[in-house]
Every structure is written in structure tokens, then in C-alpha cells.
N, C-alpha and C positions, 0 to 999 in steps of 0.2 A: 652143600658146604664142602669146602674143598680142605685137604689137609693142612695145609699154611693155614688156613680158618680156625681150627678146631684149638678151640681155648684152653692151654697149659696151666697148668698150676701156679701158681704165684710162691714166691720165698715164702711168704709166711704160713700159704698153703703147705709147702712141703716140708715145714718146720711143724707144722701140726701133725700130718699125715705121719711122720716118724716117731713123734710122740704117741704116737696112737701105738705104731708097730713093739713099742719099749716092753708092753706089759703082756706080750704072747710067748707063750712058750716056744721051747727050741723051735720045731717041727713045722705050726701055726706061722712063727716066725717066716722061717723059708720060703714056706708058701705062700704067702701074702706079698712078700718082698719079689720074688720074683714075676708073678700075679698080676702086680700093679705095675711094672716095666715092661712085661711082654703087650701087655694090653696099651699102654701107653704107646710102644713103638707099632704094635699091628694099626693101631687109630691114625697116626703121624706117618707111617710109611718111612722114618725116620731110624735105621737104625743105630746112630747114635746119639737117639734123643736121651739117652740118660749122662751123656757125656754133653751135650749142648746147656740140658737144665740145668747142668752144676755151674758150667761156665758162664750163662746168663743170671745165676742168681745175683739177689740184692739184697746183702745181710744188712743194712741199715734198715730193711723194711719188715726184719722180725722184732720179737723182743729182746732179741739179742742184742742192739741199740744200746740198751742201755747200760748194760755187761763193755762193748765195748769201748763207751767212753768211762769207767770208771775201773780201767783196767789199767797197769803200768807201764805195758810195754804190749807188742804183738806175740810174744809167746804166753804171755803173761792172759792176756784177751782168749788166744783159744784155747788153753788149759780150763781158763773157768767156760768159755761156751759149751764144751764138752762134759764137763764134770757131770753134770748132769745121766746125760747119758750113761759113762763111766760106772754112776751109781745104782742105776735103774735098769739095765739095759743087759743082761748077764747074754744075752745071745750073738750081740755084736757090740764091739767098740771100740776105742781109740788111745789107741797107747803111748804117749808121749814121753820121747828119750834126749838126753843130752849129752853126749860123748864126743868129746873135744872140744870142735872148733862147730859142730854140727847139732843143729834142732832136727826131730825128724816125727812124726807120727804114720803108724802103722796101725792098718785096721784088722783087727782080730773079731775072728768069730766061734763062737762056742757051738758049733753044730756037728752034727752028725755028717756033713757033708755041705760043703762049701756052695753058696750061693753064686744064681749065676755072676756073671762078673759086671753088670750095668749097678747094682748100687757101688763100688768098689770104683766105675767111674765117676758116677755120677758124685760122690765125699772126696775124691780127691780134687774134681775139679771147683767144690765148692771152697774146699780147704783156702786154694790158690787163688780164689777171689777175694775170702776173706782177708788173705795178705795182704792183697792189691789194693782192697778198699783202706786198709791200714797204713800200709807204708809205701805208697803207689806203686805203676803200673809198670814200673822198671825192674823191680826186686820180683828175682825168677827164681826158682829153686835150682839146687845141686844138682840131684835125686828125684825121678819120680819112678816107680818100679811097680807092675803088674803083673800077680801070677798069670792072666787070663792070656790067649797066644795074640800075636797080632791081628787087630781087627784092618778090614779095609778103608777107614780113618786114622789110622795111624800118626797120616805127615800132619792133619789139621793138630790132632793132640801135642805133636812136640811144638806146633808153631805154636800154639793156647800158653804150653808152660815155659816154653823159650829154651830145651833142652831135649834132648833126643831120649825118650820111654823108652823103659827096656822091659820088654814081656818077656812071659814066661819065666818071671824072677821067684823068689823063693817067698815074696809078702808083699802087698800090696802097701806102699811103703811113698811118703814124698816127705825131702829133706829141706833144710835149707842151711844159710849161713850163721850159725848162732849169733853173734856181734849185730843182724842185721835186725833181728828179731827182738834181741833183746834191749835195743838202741830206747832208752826213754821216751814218751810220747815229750814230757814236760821241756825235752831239749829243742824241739822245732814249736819256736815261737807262735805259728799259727795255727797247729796245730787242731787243735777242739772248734777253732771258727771255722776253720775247713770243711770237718768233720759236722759241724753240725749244719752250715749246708748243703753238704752230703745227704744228709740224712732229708732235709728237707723235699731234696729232689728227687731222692728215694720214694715216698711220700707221694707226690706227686703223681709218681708212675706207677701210683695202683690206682690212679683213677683211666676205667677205659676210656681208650679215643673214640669213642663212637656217639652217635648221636644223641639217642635216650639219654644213655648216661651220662654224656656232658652235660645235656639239657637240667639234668637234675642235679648234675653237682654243682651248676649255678645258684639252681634255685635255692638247693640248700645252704651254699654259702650267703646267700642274700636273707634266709630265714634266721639261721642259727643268734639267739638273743635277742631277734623280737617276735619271740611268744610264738616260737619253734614249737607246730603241729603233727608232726610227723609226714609221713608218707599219703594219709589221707588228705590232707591238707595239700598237699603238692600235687596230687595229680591230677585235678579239675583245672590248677594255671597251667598243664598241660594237654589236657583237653581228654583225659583218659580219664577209664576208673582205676584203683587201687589197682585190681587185679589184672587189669590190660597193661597196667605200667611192668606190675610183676613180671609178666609173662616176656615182655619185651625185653628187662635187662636178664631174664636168665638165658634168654636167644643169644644175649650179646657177651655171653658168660658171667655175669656179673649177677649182683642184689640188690636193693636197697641201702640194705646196712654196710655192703660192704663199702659201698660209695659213702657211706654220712658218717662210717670210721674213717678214711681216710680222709674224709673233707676236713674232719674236724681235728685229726693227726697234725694235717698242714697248716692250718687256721692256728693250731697250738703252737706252733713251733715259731709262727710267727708274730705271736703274740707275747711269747716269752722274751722275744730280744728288747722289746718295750720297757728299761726298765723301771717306768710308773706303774707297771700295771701289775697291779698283786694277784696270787693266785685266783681268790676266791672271784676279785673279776674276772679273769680269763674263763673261772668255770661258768659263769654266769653268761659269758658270751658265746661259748658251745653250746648252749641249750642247758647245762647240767642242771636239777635243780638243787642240786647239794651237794658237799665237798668230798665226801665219804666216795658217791659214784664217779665224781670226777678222779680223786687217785685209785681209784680199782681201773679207771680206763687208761689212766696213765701207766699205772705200772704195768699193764697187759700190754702196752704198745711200744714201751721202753725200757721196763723188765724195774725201774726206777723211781723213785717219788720224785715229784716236780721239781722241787727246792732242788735236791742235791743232783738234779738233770742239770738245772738250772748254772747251778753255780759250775758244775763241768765245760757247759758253754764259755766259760770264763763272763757273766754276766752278772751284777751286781743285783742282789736280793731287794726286791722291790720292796715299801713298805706296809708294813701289814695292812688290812683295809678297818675301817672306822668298826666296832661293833656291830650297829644300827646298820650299817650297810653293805655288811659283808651278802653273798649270794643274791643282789638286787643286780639284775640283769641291765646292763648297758649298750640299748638297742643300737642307736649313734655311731657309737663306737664300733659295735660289732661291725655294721654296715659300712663301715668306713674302711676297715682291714678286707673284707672280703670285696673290696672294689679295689682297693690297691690293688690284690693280688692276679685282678683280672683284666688289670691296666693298661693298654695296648703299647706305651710308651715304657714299661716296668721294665729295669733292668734285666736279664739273661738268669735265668735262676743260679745257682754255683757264685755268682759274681756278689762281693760286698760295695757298696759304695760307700765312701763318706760325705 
């Protein structure tokens, strides 16, 4: 396997992984943190893979999703993505200031000695995405400033933020324009339809390109609502057992479940714009057998309960479902959304039509 091979972490991967590093002490902390970037880049041959990951991230495909759309503005979005942190996190975090005309966040760390400088790339440059994915790809910051000294990437970095880094600064520090930041989402009309396309195609791109796993993310979108068997059931229509399937998608970096979360991520998102179709159908068309595990998987994927996702999309509250027929899986139906979605003539994903 050659290094362009070797399978990166995923956004929500790295959104876990740092939730992990929240509850270590100072020391623990350090060493882990730097630990998992040396070893990342000896693997990659990449030395600026911690500055590549940030800039390739895709915060629509955390749970941060759901934070974002129900957030007022872009400064307003990353103050609560970070609170968190803020709260939990005493050995590093994220200081958010507003003086003047200017937004800016600085990352502070409570250590005995300063880490090396790859996560300090790698949160800056995720920072700058999550703008981008907010208020597009034009709004660059003022400010972006690194204690660390110039690495031999340097010119890609100012071309990433659209303004010339200044190392060897006194904080590792990126600002922007407040006015731009604080601009209302509610003022741009298409705003949350955008966005929730966004998010869709975000979605998408946790399913691997590769064979097995396409192979399965078919079948599972073709199973999901009629009398979805799991993984045992899937691997005889492809001619393996359970375990040679396994074996194949973690070759390909991937899992099972990671594929039939994200299949069913997509299938939901698409099923919400529908607006006949009431929750407890939708859960019955992902397999769910009950409403309880359907929003425990929602708000893990979108931080959000459905309704109030729902209604962010700017989409009109379907009406409740009958008693008697709530949680009664709708095979037809199911199979009909997941062959849309696999339609050779199907619109461009991003794109709405009417």
C-alpha cells in the first residue's frame, strides 16, 4: 500500500479522537497529541498532514451539523461548536474575542510546555473551513498568526487562507472581519436549503469509493425497510461470509456500520425534504424498529432532534402519523427513495430542482 493509500481519518473520526484527548491530564494530554501527528505524518511521508486534515475537513459530517444550522450567525456557530471544549478541556482551548471591527480566536494551552505545533495547524485550518462552509469560499480572514517558525509549506498555507501567516508570532491566533461573521444566516434567502444540501453531500462522502463498500452501500440502501437483516443477511447476495466481508472493508478502511450509518444519514436527509412523510415513517424506512433509537441516532449525527432539524431546513412539519400505524415499515416506499438516489439520470447532488 503506498502512502496516498493509507486511509486518514475522517471529520467525524477526528471530532471523536479529540473528544477522547479532552479528559487527560496535562502531561497524558501532550503526549498523545503529539503521538498521534508524528505517527500520522511518519505513515503519510506528509509533513504537513496535520495542516492538509484541517483543510480537507467536512464539519457538516460531524455532529456539529446540527449546532450549525441552529446557530444565528458564523461567530455565533463556532462559539457554541467549541463551548464544549472550553468546558471540558482545561489543557487546551479556544478563546474567542471581539474587539473592534474584529473576531478572532486563539488557541491556548494549559501545559507545562507547549505542544508541538501540527495540532495548532491542523484547528486553525479547520477553523477556516468551518467559515467557508458557512459563509463561502470567498470570506478569508485578516489574521492568521503562528508561534511555530516557518515550515517548508508555508506559501500553500497562505494560499489555503487567502493572506500571508506570520510565524513566529506571540499566539497562534486567526482573525476575521466581525460584520462578516456576525452577518445573519436569516438575511440570505437560501440560506438552510444550501446548507442542507451541504450537508447532504457531506453525507455522501463518507461512503468509500471502492468496491466492497459501494457494493454494500447498495445493497443496504435497497434492504433498509424491507425487513433489514443486518450484515449477515447481506453477505451471501455477495457471495462472501460475514467475516470475509469484514475483513475486506477494513482493508478498504472502512466497516460495516460505518457504511449503513452513513447510508442511512443520506436516505434521512432525503426523506425529510418529503413533506408527507412523518418521522415515525422515515424511522421505519431506515430499518429503526422504534422511535426512541431513531432519535438517539439522529441526534448523534446531527447533534438535533429531527422536528427541530426539520423545521431549520426551512421544511413544513409533516403530519403526524395515524396511531395504529406509526413504526409500520414502508417497504415500497423505502425502495423507491433509494433507487432515486442511485438514478443515473438524478440531478448533480448540491443542485435543487423544481
Amino acid at each position: 500500500m503506498s502512502n496516498a493509500d493509507i486511509p486518514l481519518p475522517s471529520t467525524a473520526e477526528w471530532h471523536a479522537i479529540y473528544r477522547e484527548l479532552q479528559g487527560l491530564e496535562a502531561g497524558a494530554f501532550a503526549e498523545r497529541l503529539n503521538g498521534l501527528w508524528l505517527d500520522l505524518m511518519h505513515r503519510t511521508g506528509d509533513p504537513a498532514i496535520a495542516f492538509h486534515s484541517g483543510a480537507a475537513s467536512l464539519p457538516l459530517e460531524t455532529p456539529l451539523a446540527g449546532i450549525l444550522l441552529t446557530s444565528s450567525n458564523a461567530w455565533d456557530a463556532l462559539r457554541r461548536c467549541f463551548k464544549g471544549v472550553r468546558e471540558h478541556n482545561p489543557p487546551s482551548y479556544d478563546r474567542f474575542l471581539e474587539s473592534g471591527n474584529e473576531a478572532s480566536v486563539s488557541l491556548e494551552y494549559a501545559l507545562p510546555a507547549e505542544p508541538l505545533p501540527y495540532d495548532a495547524e491542523f484547528r486553525l485550518a479547520m477553523l477556516q473551513q468551518i467559515v467557508r462552509t458557512l459563509r463561502g469560499s470567498g470570506l478569508c480572514p485578516v489574521t492568521v498568526e503562528l508561534r511555530a517558525a516557518t515550515p517548508p509549506y508555508a506559501a500553500e498555507m497562505d494560499r489555503y487562507f487567502g493572506v500571508p501567516v506570520r510565524f513566529g508570532a506571540p499566539l497562534n491566533r486567526i482573525a476575521w472581519e466581525r460584520p462578516a461573521l456576525e452577518r445573519p444566516f436569516g438575511m440570505d434567502a437560501n440560506f438552510y436549503a444550501d446548507l442542507g444540501h451541504r450537508i447532504e453531500q457531506a453525507c455522501a462522502q463518507q461512503v468509500e469509493r471502492s468496491e466492497a463498500s459501494l457494493r454494500v452501500h447498495g445493497l443496504v440502501m435497497q434492504s433498509l425497510g424491507q425487513g433489514y437483516g443486518g450484515m449477515k443477511s447481506l453477505a451471501p447476495k455477495l457471495g462472501l461470509s460475514s467475516r470475509t466481508l469484514q475483513r475486506r472493508l477494513q482493508n478498504e478502511g472502512t466497516t460495516y456500520q460505518e457504511l449503513l450509518d452513513a447510508t442511512r444519514k443520506r436516505l434521512c436527509l432525503s426523506y425529510l425534504r418529503a413533506p408527507t412523510r412523518s418521522l415515525e415513517e422515515i424511522a421505519g424506512s431506515l430499518g429503526y424498529a422504534n422511535m426512541p433509537n431513531f432519535h438517539r441516532a439522529f441526534k448523534r449525527w446531527f447533534g438535533v432532534p429531527p422536528a427541530k432539524f426539520r423545521r431549520r431546513l426551512g421544511l413544513p412539519a409533516a403530519p403526524e402519523a395515524p396511531r395504529r400505524a406509526r413504526m409500520r415499515t414502508v417497504p415500497r416506499v423505502a425502495a423507491t427513495a433509494a433507487e432515486e438516489l442511485q438514478r443515473p439520470d438524478r440531478p448533480p447532488e448540491g443542485r435543487h430542482v423544481v
